[in-house]
C-alpha positions as CSV (number, residue, x, y, z in Angstrom):
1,X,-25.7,14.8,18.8
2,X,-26.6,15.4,15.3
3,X,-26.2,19.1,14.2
4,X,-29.0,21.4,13.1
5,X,-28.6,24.4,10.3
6,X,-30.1,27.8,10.7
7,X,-30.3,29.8,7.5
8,X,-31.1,33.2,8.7
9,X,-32.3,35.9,5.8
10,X,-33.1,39.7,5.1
11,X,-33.4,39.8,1.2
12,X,-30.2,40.1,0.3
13,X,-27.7,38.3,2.7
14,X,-27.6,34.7,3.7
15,X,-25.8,33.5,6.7
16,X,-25.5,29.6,7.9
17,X,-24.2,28.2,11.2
18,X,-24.9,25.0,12.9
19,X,-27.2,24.7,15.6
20,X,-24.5,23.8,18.4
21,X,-21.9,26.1,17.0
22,X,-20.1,28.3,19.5
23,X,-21.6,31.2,17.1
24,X,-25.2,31.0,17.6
25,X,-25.1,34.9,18.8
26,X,-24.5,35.3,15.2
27,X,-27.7,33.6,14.2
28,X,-29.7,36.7,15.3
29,X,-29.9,37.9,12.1
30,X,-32.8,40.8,12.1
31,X,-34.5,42.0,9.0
32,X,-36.4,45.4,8.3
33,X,-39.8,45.3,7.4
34,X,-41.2,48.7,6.3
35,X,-44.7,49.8,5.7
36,X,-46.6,53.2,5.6
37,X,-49.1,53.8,7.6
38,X,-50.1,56.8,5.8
39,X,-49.8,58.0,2.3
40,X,-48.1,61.3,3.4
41,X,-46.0,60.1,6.2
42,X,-42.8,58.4,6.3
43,X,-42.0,54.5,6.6
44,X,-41.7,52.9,10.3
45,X,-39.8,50.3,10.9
46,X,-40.6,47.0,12.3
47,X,-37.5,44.5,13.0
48,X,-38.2,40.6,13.1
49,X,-36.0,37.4,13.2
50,X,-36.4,34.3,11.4
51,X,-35.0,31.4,11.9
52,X,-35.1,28.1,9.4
53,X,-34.3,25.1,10.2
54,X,-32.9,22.2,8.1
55,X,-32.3,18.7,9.2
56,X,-29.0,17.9,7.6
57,X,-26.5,19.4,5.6
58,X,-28.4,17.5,2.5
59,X,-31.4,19.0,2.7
60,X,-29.8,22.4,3.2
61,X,-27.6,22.1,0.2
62,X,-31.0,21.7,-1.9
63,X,-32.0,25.0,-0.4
64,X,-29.4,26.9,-1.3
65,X,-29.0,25.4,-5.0
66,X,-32.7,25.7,-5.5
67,X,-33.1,29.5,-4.2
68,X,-30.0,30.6,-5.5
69,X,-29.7,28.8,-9.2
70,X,-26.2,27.0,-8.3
71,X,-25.0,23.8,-9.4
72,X,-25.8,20.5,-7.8
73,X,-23.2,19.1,-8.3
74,X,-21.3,21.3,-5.1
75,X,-19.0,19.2,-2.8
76,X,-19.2,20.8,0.5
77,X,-20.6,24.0,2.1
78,X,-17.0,25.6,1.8
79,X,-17.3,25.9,-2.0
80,X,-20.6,27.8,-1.6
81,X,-20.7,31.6,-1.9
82,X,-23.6,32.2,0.7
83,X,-22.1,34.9,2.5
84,X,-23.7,38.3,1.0
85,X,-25.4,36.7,-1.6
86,X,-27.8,38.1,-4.0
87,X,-30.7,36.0,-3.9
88,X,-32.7,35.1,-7.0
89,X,-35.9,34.4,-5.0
90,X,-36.1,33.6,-1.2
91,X,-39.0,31.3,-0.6
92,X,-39.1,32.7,3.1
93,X,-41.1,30.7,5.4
94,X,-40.2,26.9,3.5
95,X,-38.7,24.5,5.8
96,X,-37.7,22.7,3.5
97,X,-37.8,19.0,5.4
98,X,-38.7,17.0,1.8
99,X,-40.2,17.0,-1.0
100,X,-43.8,16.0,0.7
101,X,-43.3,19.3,3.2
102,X,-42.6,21.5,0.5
103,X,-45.8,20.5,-1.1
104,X,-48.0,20.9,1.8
105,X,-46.5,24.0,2.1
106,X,-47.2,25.3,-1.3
107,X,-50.8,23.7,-1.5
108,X,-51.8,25.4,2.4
109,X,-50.3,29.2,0.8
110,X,-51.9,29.0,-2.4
111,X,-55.1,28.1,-0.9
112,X,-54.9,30.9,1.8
113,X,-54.1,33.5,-0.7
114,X,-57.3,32.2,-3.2
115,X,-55.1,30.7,-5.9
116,X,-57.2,27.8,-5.9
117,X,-56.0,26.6,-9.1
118,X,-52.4,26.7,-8.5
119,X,-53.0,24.5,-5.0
120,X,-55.2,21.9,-7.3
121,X,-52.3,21.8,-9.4
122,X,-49.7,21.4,-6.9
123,X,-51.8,18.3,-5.2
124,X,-52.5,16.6,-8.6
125,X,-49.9,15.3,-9.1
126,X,-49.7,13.2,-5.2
127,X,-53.1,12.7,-6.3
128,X,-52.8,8.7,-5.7
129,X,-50.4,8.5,-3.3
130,X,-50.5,12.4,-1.4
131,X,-51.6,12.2,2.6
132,X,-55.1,13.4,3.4
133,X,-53.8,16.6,4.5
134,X,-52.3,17.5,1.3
135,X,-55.5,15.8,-0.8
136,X,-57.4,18.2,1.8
137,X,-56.7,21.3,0.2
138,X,-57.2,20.4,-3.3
139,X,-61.2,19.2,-2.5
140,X,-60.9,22.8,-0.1
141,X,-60.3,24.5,-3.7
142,X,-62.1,22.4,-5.6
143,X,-65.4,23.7,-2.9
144,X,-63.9,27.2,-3.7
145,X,-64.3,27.4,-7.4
146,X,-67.8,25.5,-7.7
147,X,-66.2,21.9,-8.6
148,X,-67.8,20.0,-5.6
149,X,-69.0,17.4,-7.9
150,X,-65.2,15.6,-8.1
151,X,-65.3,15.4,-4.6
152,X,-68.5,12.8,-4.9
153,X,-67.0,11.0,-7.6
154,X,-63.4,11.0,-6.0
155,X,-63.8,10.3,-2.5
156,X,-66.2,7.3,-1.8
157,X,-68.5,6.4,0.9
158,X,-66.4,3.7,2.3
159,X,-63.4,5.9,2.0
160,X,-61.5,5.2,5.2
161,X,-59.8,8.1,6.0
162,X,-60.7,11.8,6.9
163,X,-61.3,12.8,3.8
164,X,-64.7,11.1,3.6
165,X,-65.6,14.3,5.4
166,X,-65.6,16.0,2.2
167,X,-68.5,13.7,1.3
168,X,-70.3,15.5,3.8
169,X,-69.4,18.9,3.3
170,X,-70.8,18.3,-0.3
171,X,-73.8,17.3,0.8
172,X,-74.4,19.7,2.9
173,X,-73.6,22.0,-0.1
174,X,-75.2,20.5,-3.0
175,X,-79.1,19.9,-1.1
176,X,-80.4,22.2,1.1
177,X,-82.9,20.0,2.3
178,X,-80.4,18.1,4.0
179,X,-78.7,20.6,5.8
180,X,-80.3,20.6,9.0
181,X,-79.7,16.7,9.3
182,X,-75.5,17.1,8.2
183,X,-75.3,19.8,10.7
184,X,-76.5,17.7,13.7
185,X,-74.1,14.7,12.0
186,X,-71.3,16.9,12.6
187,X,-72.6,18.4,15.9
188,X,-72.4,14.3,16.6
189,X,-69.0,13.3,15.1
190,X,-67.5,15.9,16.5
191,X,-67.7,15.0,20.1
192,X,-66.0,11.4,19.0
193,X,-62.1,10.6,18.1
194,X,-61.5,12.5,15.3
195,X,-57.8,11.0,14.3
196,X,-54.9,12.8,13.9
197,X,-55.9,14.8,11.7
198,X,-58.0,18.5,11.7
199,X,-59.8,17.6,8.1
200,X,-63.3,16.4,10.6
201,X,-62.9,19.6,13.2
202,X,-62.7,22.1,10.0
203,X,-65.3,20.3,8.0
204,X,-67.3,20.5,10.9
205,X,-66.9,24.1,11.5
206,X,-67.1,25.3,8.2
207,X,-70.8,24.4,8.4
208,X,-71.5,25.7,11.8
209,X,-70.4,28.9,10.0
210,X,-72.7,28.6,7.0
211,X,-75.4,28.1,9.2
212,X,-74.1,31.2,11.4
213,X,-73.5,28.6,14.1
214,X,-70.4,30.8,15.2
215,X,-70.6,29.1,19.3
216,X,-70.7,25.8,18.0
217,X,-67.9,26.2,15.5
218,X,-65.8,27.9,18.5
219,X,-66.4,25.5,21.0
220,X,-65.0,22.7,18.8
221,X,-62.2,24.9,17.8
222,X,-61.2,25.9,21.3
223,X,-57.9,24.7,22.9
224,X,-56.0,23.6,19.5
225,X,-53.0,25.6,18.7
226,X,-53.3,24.9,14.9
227,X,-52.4,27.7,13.0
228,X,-55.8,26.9,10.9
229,X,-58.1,26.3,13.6
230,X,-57.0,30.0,15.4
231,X,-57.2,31.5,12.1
232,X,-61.2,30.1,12.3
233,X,-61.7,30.7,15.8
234,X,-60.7,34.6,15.0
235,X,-63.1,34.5,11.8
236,X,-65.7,33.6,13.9
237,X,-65.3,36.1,16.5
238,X,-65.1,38.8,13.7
239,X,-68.6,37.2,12.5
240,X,-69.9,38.1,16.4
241,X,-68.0,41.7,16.3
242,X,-66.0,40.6,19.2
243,X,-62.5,41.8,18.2
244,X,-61.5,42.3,22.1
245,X,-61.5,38.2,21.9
246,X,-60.2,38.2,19.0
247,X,-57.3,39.7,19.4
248,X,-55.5,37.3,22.4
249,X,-56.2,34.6,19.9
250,X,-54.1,36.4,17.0
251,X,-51.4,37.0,20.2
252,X,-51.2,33.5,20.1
253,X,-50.7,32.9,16.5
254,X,-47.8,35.3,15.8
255,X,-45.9,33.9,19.3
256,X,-46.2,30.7,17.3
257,X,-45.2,31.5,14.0
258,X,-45.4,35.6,13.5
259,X,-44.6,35.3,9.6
260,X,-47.4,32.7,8.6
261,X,-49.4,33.3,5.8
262,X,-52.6,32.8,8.3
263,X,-50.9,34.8,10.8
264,X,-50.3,37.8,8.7
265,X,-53.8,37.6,7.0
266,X,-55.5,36.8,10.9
267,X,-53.8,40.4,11.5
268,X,-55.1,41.8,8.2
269,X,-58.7,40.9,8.5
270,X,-58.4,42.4,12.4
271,X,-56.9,45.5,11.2
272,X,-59.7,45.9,8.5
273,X,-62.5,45.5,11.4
274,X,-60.4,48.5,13.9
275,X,-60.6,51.1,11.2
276,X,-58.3,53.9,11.4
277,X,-54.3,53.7,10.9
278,X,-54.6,50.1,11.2
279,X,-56.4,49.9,7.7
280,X,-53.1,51.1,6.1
281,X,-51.0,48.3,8.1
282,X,-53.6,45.5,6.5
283,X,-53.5,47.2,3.0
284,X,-49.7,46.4,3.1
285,X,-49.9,43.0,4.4
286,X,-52.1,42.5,1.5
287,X,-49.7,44.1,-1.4
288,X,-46.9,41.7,0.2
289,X,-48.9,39.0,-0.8
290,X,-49.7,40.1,-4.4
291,X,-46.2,41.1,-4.6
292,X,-44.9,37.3,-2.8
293,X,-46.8,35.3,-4.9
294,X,-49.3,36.9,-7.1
295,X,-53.2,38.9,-7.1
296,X,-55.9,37.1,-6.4
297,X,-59.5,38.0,-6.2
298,X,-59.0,37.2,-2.5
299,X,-56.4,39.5,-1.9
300,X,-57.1,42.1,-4.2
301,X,-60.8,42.5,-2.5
302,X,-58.6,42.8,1.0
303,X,-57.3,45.8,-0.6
304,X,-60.4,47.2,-1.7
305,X,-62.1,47.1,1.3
306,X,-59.1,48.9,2.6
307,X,-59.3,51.8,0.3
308,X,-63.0,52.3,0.6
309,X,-62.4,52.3,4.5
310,X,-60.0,55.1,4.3
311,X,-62.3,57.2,1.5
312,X,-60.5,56.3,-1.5
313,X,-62.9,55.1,-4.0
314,X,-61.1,55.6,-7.3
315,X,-58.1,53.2,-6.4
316,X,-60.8,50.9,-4.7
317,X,-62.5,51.1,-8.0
318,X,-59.2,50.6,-9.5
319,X,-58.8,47.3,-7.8
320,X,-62.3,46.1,-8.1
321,X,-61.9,46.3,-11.9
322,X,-58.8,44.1,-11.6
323,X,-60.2,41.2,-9.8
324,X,-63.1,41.2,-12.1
325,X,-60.8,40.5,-14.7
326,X,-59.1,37.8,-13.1
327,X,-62.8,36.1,-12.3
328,X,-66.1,37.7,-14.2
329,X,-68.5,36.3,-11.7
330,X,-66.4,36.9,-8.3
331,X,-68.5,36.7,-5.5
332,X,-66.5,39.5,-3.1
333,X,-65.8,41.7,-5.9
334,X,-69.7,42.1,-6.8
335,X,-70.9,42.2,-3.8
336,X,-67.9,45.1,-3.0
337,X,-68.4,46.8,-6.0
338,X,-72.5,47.7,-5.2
339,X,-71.0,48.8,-1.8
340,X,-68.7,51.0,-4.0
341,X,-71.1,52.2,-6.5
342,X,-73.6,53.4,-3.9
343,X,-70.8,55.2,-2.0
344,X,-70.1,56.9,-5.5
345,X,-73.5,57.7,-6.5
346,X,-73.5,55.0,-9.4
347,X,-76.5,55.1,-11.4
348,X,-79.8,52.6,-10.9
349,X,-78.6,50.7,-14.0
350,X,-75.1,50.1,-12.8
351,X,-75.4,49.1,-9.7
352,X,-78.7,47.1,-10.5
353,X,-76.2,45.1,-13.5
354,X,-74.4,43.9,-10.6
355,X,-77.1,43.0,-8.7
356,X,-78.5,40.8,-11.6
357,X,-75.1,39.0,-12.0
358,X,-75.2,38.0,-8.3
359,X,-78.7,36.6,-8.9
360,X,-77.3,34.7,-12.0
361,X,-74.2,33.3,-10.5
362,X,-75.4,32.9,-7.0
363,X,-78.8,32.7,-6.5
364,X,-79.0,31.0,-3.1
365,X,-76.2,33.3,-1.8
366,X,-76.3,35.0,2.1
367,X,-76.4,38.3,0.0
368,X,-79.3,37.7,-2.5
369,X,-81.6,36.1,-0.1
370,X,-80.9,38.8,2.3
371,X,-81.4,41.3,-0.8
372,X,-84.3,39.4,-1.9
373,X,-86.3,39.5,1.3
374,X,-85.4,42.9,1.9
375,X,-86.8,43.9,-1.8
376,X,-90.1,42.2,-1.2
377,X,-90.3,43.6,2.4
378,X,-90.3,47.3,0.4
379,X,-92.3,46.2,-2.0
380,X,-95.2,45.1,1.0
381,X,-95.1,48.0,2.8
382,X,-95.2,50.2,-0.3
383,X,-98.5,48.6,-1.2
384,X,-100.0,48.6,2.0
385,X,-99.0,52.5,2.7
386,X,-100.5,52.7,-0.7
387,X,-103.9,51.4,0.5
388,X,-104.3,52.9,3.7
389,X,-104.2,56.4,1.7
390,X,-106.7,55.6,-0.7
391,X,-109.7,58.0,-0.3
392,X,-113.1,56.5,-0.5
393,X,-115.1,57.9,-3.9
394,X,-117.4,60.4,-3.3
395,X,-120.9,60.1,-4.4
């Protein structure tokens, strides 16, 4: 039998036996995780294990030389000085399989964390010859940053693979008028073979959830263990305020794979919903991200929301102002930062500059039709309360 390698980290020590090594109770190799729950108190400790697994001594030897800057040139493991190494970065979580792995990985992180950008980047180059589930998260980006239209000139109609689902999406996207006839074209397709892939099942669900279609978009999600698909199933739960459910789902997730990007921000956007001491634990899981790989909009308005939960405005303000220099027009950070000048007794003109960005940038958004409708609601019952108090002229 072939052997498997184990490479077991905590920051600063790295440790390798083979799989069916008589020293496999070695392998247990726990690291300390530490995270303040409140300002004032002092750190608690949470121990995990990880475990990576490499498929031959090859592939292992990349990982070391790559993580820790040593020659490639190395003949065998015994000339490596692994044990109580200093590493120069640990890319924890990468199983690093090959070179098309590593790329997934990379593209799937970068677009959890919002660096859209960065994941178009890392696909552009497998651009001809990547697999649709790498090509997936570059058209998932290019959605993100409002540069659907290379999706209709990339992907064409009589694309044969999943990705011709993108087609649709974009539709559905780009002409409103059409939305109610996509939506019951997924509702359709979805019941079908859908390969052996997830890019149909998320499409699908992503539009159940724009039309606030949270059943439909949980009964197609139900029963698949992919990391993604909890991750939406939890969203949409959140979307119903049914955290109780929520939660067994997120159990699931971290049995699977505790120290997933998806997992960790599952547990964040949970934490966020409880309230209370949890707020503090999904503020950290957030910093570990900015710190891991860098701030994003995304992450950095998973902070705010944080602070403004736990009454403190000026380093939610803080943060606010730091996302809108990273994107000017940033849909969250708007929308969180007329949340956070109300709260702080902004002015009118402040908080109504922000309001007219949102109607510039998105006009059809949930928040400006909902603000819309609202304003011209007022502005009916003003007149008619205006009316009804009018006093006849006396003659």
């Amino acid at each position: 039998m072939d052997s498997k390698y184990y490479v077991l980290i905590n920051y600063s020590k790295i440790r390798i036996h083979p799989k069916n090594s008589t020293q496999d109770g070695a392998c247990q190799y726990r690291k300390r995780v530490y995270t303040h729950r409140k300002p004032s108190c002092r750190c608690s400790a949470v121990s995990q294990t990880r475990h990576y697994l490499f498929s031959s001594p090859v592939v292992l030897r990349s990982y070391i030389c790559y993580n820790f800057q040593l020659p490639e040139n190395v003949d065998s493991f015994s000339r490596l000085p692994v044990e109580n190494l200093l590493p120069n970065s640990i890319q924890s979580d990468r199983i690093m399989d090959d070179t098309s792995n590593a790329l997934l990985f990379d593209a799937r992180n970068f677009y959890y964390i919002g660096n859209f950008m960065s994941c178009i980047n890392t696909v552009l180059p497998e651009q001809t010859t990547g697999t649709p589930d790498l090509l997936a998260y570059s058209y998932y980006s290019y959605l993100a940053i409002e540069s659907a239209r290379l999706i209709n000139s990339e992907i064409k109609e009589n694309n044969p693979t999943a990705l011709v689902a993108f087609r649709y999406l974009y539709e559905y996207l780009e002409n409103p008028e059409k939305r109610e006839e996509i939506t019951q074209f997924f509702i359709n397709k979805l019941q079908g073979d859908l390969g052996d892939t997830n890019i149909w099942l998320m499409t699908g669900a992503i539009v159940f959830c724009r039309e606030e279609l949270y059943e439909n978009a949980l009964k197609v999600l139900q029963g698949n263990d992919d990391l993604e698909c909890m991750a939406l199933s939890i969203y949409c739960l959140l979307k119903m305020n049914r955290i109780d459910l929520a939660k067994p789902i997120l159990a699931k997730m971290q049995e699977k794979s505790d120290d997933a990007t998806l997992t960790q921000l599952a547990q964040a956007w949970i934490g966020v919903l409880s309230g209370g001491d949890q707020l503090q634990d999904a503020y950290h899981i957030f910093q570990e991200f900015c710190d891991k790989y860098s701030a994003t909009p995304l992450l950095l308005n998973g902070q705010a929301v944080c602070h403004i939960g736990q009454e403190r405005h000026d380093e939610a303000e803080d943060v606010l102002k730091e996302s809108l220099a990273k994107k000017h027009n940033d849909y969250d950070t708007l929308v969180n930062l007329i949340v956070l000048s109300h709260l702080t007794g902004k002015s009118a003109e402040v908080i109504g500059r922000y309001v007219e960005q949102l109607k510039q940038f998105y006009p059809n958004s949930g928040f400006v039709t909902d603000y819309t409708k609202k304003a011209s609601e007022f502005d009916r019952l003003c007149l008619q309360y205006q009316e009804s108090n009018k006093v006849a002229p006396l003659y």
